[in-house]
C-alpha positions in Angstrom: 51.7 100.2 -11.2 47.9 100.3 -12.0 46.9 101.5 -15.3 44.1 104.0 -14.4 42.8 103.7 -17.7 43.0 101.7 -21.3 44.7 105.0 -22.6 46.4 106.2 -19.3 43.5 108.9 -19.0 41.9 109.3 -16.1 39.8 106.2 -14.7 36.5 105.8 -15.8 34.0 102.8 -14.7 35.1 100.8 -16.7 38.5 100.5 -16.1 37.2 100.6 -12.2 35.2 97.5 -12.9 38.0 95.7 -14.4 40.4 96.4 -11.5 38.2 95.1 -9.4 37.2 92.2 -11.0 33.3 93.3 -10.9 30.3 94.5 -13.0 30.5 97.9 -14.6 27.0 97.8 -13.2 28.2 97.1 -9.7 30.7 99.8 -10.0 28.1 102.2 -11.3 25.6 101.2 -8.3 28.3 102.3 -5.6 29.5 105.1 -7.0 26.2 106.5 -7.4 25.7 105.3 -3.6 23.0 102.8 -4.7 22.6 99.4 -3.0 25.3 96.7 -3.5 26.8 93.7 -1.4 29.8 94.4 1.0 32.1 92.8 -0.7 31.0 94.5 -3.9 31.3 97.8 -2.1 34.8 97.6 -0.8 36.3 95.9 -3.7 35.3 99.0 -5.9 36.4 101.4 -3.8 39.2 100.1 -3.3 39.9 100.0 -6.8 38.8 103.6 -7.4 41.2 104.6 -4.6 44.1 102.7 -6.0 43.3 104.0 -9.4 42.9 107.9 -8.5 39.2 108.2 -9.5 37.9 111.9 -8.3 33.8 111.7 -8.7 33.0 114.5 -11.4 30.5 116.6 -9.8 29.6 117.9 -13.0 29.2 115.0 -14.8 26.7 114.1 -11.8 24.9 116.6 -11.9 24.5 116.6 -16.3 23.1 112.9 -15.5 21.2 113.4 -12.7 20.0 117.1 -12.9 21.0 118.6 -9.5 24.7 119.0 -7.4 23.2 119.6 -4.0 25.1 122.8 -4.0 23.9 126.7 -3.8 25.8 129.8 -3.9 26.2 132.7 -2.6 28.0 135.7 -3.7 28.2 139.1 -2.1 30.6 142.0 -2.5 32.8 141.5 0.6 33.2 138.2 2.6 34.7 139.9 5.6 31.3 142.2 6.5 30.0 141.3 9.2 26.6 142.1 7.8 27.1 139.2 5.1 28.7 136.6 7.9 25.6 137.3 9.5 23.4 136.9 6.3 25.8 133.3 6.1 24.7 131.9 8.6 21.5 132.2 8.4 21.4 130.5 4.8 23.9 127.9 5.6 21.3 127.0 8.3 18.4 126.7 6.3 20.0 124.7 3.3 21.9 122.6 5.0 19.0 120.8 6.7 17.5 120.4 3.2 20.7 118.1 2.2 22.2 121.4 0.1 25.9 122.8 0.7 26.6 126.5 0.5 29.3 127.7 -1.9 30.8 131.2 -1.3 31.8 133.8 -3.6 32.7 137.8 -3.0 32.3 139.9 -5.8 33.9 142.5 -4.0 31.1 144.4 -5.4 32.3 144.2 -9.1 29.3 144.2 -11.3 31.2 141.9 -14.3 32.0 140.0 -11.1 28.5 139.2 -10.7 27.2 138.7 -13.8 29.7 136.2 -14.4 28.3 134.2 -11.3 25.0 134.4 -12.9 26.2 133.4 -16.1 27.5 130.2 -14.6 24.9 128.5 -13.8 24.7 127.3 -17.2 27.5 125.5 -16.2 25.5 123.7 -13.2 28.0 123.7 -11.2 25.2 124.5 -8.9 21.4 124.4 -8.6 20.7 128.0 -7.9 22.0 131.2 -6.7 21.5 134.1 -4.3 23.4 136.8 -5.4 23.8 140.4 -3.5 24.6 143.4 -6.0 24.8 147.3 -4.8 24.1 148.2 -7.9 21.6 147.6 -11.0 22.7 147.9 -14.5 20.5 146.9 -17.6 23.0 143.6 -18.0 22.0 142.7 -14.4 18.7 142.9 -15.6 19.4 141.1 -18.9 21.2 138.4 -17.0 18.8 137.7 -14.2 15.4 137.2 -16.8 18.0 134.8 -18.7 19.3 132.8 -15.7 19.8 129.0 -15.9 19.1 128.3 -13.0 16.7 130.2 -9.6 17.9 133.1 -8.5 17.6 135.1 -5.4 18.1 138.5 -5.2 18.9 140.3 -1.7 18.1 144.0 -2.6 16.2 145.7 -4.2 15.1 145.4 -7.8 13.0 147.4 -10.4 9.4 146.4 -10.5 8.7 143.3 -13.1 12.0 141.7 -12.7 11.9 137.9 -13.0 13.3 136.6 -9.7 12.3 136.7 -6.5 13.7 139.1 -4.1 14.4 140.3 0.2 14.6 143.5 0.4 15.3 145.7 3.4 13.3 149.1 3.7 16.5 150.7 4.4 14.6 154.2 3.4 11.7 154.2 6.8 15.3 152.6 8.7 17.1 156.0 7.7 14.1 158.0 8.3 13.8 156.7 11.9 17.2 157.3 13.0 17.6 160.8 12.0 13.7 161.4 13.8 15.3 159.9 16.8 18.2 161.9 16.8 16.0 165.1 16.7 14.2 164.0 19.4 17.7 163.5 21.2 17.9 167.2 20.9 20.2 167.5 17.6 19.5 169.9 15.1 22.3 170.1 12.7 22.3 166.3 11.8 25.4 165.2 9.1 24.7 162.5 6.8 28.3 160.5 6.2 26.5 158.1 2.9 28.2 155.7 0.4 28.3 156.4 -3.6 25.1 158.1 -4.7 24.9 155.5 -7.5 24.4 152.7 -5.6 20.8 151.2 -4.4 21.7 151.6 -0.5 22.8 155.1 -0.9 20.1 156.4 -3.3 17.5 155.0 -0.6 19.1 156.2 2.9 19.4 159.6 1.1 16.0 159.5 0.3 15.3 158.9 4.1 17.0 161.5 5.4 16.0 163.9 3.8 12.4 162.8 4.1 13.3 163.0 8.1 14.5 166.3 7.7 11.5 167.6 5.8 9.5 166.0 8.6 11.1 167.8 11.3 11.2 170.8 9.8 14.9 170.9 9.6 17.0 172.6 6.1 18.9 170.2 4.0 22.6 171.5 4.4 24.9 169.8 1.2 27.6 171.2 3.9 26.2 168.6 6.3 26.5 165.8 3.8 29.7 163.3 2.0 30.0 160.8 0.1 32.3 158.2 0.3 32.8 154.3 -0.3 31.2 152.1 2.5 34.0 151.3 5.0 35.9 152.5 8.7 38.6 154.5 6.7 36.5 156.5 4.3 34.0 157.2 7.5 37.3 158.6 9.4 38.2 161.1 6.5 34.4 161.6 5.9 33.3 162.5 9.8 36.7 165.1 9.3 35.2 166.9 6.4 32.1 167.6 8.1 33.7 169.0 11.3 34.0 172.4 9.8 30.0 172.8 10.0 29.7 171.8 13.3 27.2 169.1 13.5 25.8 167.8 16.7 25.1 164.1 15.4 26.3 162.4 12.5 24.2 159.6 10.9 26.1 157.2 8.8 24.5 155.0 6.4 26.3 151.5 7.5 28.3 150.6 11.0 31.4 150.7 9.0 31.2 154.4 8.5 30.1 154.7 12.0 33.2 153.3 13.6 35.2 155.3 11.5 33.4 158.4 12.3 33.5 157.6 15.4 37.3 157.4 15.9 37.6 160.7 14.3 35.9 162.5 17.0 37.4 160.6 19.7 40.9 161.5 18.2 39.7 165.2 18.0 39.0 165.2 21.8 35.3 165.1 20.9 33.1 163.3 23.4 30.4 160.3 22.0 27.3 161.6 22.4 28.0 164.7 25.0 29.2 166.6 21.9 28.2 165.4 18.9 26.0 161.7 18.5 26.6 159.1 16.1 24.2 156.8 14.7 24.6 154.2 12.1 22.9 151.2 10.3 22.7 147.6 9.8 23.3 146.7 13.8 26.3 144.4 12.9 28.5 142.9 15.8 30.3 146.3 15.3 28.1 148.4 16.6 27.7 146.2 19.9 31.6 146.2 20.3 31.9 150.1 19.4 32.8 152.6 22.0 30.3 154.2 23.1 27.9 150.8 21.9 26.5 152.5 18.5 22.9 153.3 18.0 21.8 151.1 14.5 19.5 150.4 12.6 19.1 146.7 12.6 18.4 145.8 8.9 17.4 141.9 9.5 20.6 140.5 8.0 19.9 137.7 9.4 16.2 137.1 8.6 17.0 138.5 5.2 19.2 135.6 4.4 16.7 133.1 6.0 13.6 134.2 3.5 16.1 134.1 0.7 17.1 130.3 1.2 13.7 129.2 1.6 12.5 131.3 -1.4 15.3 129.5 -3.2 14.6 126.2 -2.1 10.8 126.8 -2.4 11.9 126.8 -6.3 14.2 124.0 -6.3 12.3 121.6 -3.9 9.1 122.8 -2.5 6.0 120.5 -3.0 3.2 123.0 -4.0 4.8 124.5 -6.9 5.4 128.1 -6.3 3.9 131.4 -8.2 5.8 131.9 -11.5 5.0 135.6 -11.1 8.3 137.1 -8.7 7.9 137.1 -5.3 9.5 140.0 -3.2 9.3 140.0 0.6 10.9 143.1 2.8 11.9 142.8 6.3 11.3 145.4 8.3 14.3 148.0 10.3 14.2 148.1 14.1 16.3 151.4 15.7 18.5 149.7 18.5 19.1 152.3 20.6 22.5 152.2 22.6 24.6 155.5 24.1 26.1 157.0 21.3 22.9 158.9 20.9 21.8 159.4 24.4 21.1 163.1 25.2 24.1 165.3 25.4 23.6 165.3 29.6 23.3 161.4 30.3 26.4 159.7 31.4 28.2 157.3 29.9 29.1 153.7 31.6 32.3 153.6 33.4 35.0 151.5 31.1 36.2 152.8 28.3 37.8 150.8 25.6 40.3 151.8 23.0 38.8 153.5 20.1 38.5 151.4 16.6 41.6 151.0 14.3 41.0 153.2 11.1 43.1 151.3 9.1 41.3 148.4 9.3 40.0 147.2 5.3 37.0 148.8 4.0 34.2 146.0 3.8 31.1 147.3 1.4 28.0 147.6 2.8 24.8 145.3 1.8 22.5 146.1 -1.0 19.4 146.9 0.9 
């Protein structure tokens, strides 16, 4: 049997270089992928094979300074809204020679801060991190980051990393003016936890539409729940008792939830009350009616955040060491579960959503 080692450890070049009757130079060249004869080449790997040698990424990267990995980490992997936001990164940093690491938080701020934490680790060259929430240690933790970071949200003015944001509160604003122009005038608001950055700012836009269109803020028209289908089912049922003609719902999650609830009430989408909802995720194309969104730029906001991460890992005018924040901008998809309570409705109807389905958490924005 080979001896892996001198101890019986785990291989190590030199014990590679004797095995194969080579250099520890030579083995050092083609492990590190550098030129060597093709002899040279096979005889060492097949040696390191032989001998059960696993390359230590992080012993690469303490010698060499980079892994050629990123990561990502955002509070639910199975959001559409983040699968969206995946792709769009994975696009971007694979053709710069990076691969993408995933990690869900599930929205757990220790969670989190541990991810920024490791990068002391160097496990990987930088980070783009998407929290709902912003405590003092995210703050802490973020100025004293190993390595760039990216946020995808919104932060307090003067924090040290760059940042995509999503103007989430002129995207909440815009759906409930569009569903008083629809006719509606007792509008429900179904919103996540008040204490999180995406509820505090679609709050702040809907009431701002409400002002605007000279319509009362009702608290009876208002709930808040957690951001997913089930809590949107109980929440549309608590508001039924103050008869609202629309419901806007502050993710699509809520809004397929909401949704389901009138249709198992006997309540017709949009003749009796509209729904509208945010983020225009492949949910609200496969909803029933198709759901009016906002369409937050998951997509685009997960572009600008790889190239402002690989800007400060590889670009070749060095970029501003002042943070940089960029904002995409919301677009209201309009589709018929807000048309006016007299249009019809296409002909098929599909069965409605499945509120037991789990509860993804919606994108800090």
């Amino acid at each position: 049997m080979p001896n892996s080692g001198q101890h019986g450890g785990q291989p190590t070049i030199v014990s590679i270089a004797a095995h194969a009757g080579v250099s520890i130079a030579s083995v050092s060249r083609v492990l590190n992928g550098q030129g060597a004869r093709r002899d040279t080449t096979e005889r060492v790997r097949r040696a390191a094979a032989e001998l059960g040698y696993v390359p230590n990424a992080v012993a690469r990267s303490l010698k060499g300074g980079r892994t050629r990995q990123l990561t990502f980490a955002m509070p639910d992997i199975g959001n559409p809204v983040y699968v969206a936001m995946v792709r769009a990164i994975q696009s971007v940093t694979k053709q710069a020679g990076y691969r993408l690491l995933l990690h869900s938080t599930e929205a757990v701020a220790e969670d989190e801060l541990a991810v920024l934490r490791s990068l002391r680790d160097r496990t990987s060259d930088g980070l783009i991190l998407v929290p709902i929430r912003i405590t003092d240690e995210h703050l802490r933790a973020l100025e004293n980051a190993a390595g760039p970071v990216v946020v995808i949200g919104s932060l307090p003015p003067g924090t040290p990393v760059d940042s995509v944001r999503a103007d989430s509160v002129a995207g909440a604003a815009g759906a409930v003016r569009h569903l008083y122009r629809t006719g509606r005038r007792r509008i429900a608001f179904v919103n996540g936890p008040a204490d999180t950055v995406p509820g505090a700012n679609r709050a702040e836009g809907y009431r701002a539409a409400l002002a605007e269109c000279g319509l009362p803020y009702d608290e009876r028209l208002v709930a808040h729940t957690e951001f997913g289908i089930a809590e949107g089912t109980a929440a549309a049922e608590s508001l039924l008792a103050a008869r609202p003609d629309a419901l806007f719902c502050a993710n699509d999650q809520l809004a397929l939830g909401a949704s389901h609830a009138l249709l198992s009430r006997g309540l017709r989408i949009p003749a009796d009350i509209a729904v509208a909802g945010m983020d225009d995720s492949s949910l609200a194309r496969a909803a029933w009616p198709p759901l009016t969104s906002v369409d937050l730029g998951s997509s685009e906001r997960g572009r600008r955040a790889a190239e402002l991460l690989l800007d400060r890992l590889d670009g070749g005018a060095p970029p501003p060491p002042e943070p940089r924040t960029t904002t995409a901008p919301p677009r209201l998809v309009v589709r018929a579960s807000t048309a006016p309570p007299d249009a019809p409705l296409p002909p098929h109807v599909p069965p409605s959503p499945d509120p037991t389905s789990p509860s993804p958490t919606d994108p800090r924005a």
